[in-house]
C-alpha positions as CSV (number, residue, x, y, z in Angstrom):
1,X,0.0,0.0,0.0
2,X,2.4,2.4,0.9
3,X,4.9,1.3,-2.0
4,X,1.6,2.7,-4.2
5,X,2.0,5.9,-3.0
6,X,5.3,6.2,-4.3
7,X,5.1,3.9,-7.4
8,X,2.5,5.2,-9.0
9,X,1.7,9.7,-10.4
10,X,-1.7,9.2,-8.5
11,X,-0.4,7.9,-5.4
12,X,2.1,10.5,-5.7
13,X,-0.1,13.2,-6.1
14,X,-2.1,11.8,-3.3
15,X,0.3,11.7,-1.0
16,X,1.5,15.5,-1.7
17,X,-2.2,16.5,-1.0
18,X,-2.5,14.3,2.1
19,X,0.7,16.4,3.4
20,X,-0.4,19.5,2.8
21,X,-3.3,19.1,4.7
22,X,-1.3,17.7,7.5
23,X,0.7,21.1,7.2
24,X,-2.4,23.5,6.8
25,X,-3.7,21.9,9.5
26,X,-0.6,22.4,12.2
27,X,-0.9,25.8,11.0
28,X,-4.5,25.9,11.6
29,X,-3.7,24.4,15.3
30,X,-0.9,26.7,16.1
31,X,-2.7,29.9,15.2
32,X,-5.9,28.7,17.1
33,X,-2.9,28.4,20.3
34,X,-1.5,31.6,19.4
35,X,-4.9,33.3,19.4
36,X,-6.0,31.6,22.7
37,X,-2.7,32.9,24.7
38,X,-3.2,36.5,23.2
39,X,-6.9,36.3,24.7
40,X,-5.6,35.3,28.1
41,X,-3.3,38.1,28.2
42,X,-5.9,40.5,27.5
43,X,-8.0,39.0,29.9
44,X,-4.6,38.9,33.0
45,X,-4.3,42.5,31.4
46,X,-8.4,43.4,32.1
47,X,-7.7,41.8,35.4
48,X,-4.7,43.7,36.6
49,X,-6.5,46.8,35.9
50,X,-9.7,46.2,37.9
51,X,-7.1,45.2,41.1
52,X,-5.4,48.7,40.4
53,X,-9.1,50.3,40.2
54,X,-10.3,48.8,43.2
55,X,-7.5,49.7,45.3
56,X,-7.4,53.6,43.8
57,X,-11.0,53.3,45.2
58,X,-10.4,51.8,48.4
59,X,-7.8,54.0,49.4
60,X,-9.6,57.3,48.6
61,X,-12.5,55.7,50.7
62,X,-10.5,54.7,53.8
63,X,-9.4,58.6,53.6
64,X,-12.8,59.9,54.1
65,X,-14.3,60.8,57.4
66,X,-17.6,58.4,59.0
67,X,-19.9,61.6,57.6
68,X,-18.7,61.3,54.0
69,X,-18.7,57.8,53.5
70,X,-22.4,58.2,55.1
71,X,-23.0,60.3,52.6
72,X,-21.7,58.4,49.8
73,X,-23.5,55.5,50.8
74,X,-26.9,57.2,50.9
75,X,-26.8,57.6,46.9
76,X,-26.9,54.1,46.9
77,X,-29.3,52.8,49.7
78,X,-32.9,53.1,49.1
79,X,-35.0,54.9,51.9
80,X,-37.2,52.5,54.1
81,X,-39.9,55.2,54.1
């Protein structure tokens, strides 16, 4: 079977074909792992900035007085009335 592959112009051309493929389609996989690391750096990226965010925010809270954050809170909490 394999010797056909060799022996004969179809076999040959066959066999070409059936490489390619095998070629195209490491490329295919490689660019599919390429694309899936660049998405999970943006993602670290999106992370890392929300942390930095949340701890600008924190720290300008914890510098306010009882009465502010009171304040700030009340924009937020519904009256019971």
């Amino acid at each position: 079977m394999i010797a056909w592959f060799f022996t004969t112009r179809v076999g040959r051309y066959v066999a070409a074909i059936g490489a390619l493929l095998l070629i195209l389609a490491g490329l295919a996989l490689k660019l599919i792992a390429m694309g899936r690391a660049q998405e999970q750096a943006r993602q670290a990226a999106g992370k890392l900035k929300a942390i930095s965010k949340r701890r600008t925010s924190d720290a300008e809270v914890d510098q306010l007085g009882a009465a502010d954050v009171d304040q700030r809170m009340s924009r937020w909490m519904r009256d019971s009335r």
